[in-house]
C-alpha positions in Angstrom: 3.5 -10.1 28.1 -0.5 -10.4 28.6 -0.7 -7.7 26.8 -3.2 -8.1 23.3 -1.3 -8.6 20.1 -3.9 -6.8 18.1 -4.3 -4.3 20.8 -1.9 -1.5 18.5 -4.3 -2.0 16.0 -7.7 -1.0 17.6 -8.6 2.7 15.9 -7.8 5.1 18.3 -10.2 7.4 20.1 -10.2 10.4 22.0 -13.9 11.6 24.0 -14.8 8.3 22.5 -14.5 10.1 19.3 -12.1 8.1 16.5 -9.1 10.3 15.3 -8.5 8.2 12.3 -9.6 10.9 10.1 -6.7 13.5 11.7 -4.4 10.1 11.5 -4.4 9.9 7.1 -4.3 13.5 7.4 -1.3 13.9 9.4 0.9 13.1 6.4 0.3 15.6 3.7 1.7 18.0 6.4 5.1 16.3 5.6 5.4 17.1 2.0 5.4 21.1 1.9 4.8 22.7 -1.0 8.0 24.7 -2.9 7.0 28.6 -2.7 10.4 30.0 -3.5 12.4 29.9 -6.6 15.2 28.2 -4.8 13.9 25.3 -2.7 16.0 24.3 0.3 17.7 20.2 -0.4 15.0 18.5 1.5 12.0 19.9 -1.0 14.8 19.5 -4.2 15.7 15.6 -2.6 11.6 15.3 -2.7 11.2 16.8 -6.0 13.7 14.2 -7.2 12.6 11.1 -6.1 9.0 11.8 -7.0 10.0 12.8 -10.7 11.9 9.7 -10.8 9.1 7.5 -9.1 6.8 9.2 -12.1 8.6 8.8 -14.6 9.4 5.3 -13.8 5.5 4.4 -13.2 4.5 6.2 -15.9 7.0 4.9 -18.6 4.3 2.5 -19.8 1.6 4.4 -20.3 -0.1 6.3 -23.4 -1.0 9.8 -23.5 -4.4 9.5 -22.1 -2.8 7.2 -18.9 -0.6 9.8 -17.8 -2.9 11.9 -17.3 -3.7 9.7 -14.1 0.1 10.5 -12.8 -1.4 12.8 -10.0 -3.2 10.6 -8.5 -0.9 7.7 -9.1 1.8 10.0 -7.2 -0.3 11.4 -4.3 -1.1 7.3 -3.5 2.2 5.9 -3.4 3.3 9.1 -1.3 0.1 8.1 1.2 0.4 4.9 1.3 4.2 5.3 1.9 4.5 8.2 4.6 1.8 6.3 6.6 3.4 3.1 6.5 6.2 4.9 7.8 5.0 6.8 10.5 3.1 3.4 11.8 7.1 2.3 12.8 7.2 5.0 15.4 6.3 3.6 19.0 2.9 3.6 20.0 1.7 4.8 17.0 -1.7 3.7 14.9 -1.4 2.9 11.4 -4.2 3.3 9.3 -3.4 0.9 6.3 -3.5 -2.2 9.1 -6.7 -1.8 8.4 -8.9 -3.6 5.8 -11.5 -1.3 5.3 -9.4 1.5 4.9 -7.2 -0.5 2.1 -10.7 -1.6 0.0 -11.6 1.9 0.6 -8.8 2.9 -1.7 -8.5 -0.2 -3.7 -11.9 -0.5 -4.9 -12.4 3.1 -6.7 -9.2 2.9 -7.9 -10.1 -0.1 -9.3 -13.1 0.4 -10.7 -12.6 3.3 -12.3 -9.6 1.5 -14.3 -12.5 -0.6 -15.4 -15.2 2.4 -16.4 -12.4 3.9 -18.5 -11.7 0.7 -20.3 -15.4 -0.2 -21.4 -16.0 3.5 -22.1 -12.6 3.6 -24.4 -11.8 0.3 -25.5 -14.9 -1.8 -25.4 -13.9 -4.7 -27.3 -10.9 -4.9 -25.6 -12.0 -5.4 -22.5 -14.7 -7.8 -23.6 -12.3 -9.6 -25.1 -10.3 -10.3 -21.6 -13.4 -12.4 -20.6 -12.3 -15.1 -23.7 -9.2 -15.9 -25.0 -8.8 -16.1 -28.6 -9.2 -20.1 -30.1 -11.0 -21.7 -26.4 -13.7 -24.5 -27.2 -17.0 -23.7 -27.5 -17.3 -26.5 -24.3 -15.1 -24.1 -22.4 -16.2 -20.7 -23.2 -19.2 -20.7 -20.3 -16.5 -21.9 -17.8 -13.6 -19.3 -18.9 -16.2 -16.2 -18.7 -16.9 -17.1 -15.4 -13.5 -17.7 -13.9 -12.1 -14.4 -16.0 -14.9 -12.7 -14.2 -14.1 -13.7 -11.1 -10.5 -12.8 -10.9 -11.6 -9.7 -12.3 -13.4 -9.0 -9.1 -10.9 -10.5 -7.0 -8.5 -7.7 -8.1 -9.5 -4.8 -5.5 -9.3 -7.7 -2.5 -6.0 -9.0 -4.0 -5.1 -5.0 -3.6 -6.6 -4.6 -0.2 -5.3 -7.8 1.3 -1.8 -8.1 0.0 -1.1 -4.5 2.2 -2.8 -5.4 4.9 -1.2 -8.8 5.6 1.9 -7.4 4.9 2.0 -4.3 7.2 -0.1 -6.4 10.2 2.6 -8.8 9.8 5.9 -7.2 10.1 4.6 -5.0 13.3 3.6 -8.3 14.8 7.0 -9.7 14.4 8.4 -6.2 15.6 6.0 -6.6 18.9 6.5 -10.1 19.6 10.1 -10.3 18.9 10.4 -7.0 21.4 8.8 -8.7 23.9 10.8 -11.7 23.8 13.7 -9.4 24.4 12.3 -7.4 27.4 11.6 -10.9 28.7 14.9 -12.8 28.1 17.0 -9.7 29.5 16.2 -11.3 32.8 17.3 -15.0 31.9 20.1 -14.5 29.6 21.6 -11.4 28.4 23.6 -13.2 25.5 20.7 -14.4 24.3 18.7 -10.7 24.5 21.5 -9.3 22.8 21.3 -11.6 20.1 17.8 -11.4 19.9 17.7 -7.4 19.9 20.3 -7.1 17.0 17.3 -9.5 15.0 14.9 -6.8 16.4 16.9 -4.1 15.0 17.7 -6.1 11.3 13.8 -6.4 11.0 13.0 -2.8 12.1 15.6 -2.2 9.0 13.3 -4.9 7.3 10.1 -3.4 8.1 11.4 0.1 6.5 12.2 -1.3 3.4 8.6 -3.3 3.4 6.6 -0.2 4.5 8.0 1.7 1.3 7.7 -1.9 -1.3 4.4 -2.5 -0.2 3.1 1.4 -1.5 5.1 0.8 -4.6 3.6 -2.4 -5.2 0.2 -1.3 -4.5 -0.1 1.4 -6.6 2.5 0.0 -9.3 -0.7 -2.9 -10.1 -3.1 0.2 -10.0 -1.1 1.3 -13.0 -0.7 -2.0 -14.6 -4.8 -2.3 -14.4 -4.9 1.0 -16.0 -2.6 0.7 -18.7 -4.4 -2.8 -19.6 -8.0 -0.4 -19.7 -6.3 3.1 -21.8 
């Protein structure tokens, strides 16, 4: 119980060296390539649901957006194994971390932005001012619309971090408090580890929304910029 909330999400270190770098890398080993003409169900089952995730994110978007459906895919499936793989016990997850999650979010970003100035100039221009404001309001407008155009990448950054830091939090705290009550009252444990286990169930479902959702607005910035 005196343990340190945060203390799961201090980067890990070995010889005083940090291991976060072999931490984000640990996940591509989960997604082997297909080298045979008949894959085996779990490569056809991952096949699947990333041709249906594709298609699905990519449903909006021209010719010239699709062509970022690579790196669309390889994010969500990132973002998504390493979300998962934080659940286990005593393990570190790397997108608890907001420098990791502007270290994605601002690239991505602002390279939706390059590609709209460099292919639809007016367009993007034209985001700054609404069509018909008052000349009293235009300095005003250009200033908030630029604004909130910067706030995007945080918005990014921020939204998955709260939400992953949160849910283990709950997971720790509400784990303690059973540890600690299986002492006082065991009805009461019991009770309290079935909510343990309905917000474990929870936290699955949030590790894999959260990746869809952040890379789902990294395709809505692009399709507004192509």
């Amino acid at each position: 119980m005196n343990e340190n909330l945060f203390s799961s999400f201090i980067t890990p270190t070995t010889m005083g060296l940090p291991i976060v770098i072999i931490i984000i890398m640990f996940p591509s080993i989960l997604f082997p390539s297909p080298n045979r003409l008949i894959n085996n169900r779990l490569i056809s089952i991952q096949q699947w649901l990333v041709q249906l995730t594709s298609k699905q994110m990519l449903s909006i978007h021209n010719q010239k957006g699709q062509t970022w459906a690579l790196m669309l895919m390889s994010l969500i499936l990132f973002i998504g194994s390493t979300n998962l793989l934080g659940l286990l016990p005593h393990s570190f997850t790397p997108t608890t971390q907001l420098s990791l999650n502007l270290g994605m979010a601002i690239p991505l970003w602002a390279g939706t932005v390059i590609v709209g100035f460099r292919h639809k100039t007016k367009a993007s221009l034209a985001h700054f001012l609404p069509q018909g404001t008052p000349l009293l309001l235009i300095p005003m407008l250009v200033i908030i619309e630029t604004i909130s155009l910067f706030i995007q990448p945080m918005a990014l950054a921020v939204r998955l971090t709260a939400n992953i830091t949160a849910g283990h939090l709950l997971i720790h705290l509400i784990g303690s408090a059973t540890l600690a009550l299986m002492n006082i009252s065991t009805t009461t444990a019991m009770v309290t580890f079935i909510i343990l286990i309905l917000l474990t169930i929870l936290e699955f479902a949030v590790a894999l929304i959260q990746a869809y959702v952040f890379t789902l607005l990294v395709s809505l910035y692009l399709h507004d910029n192509t």
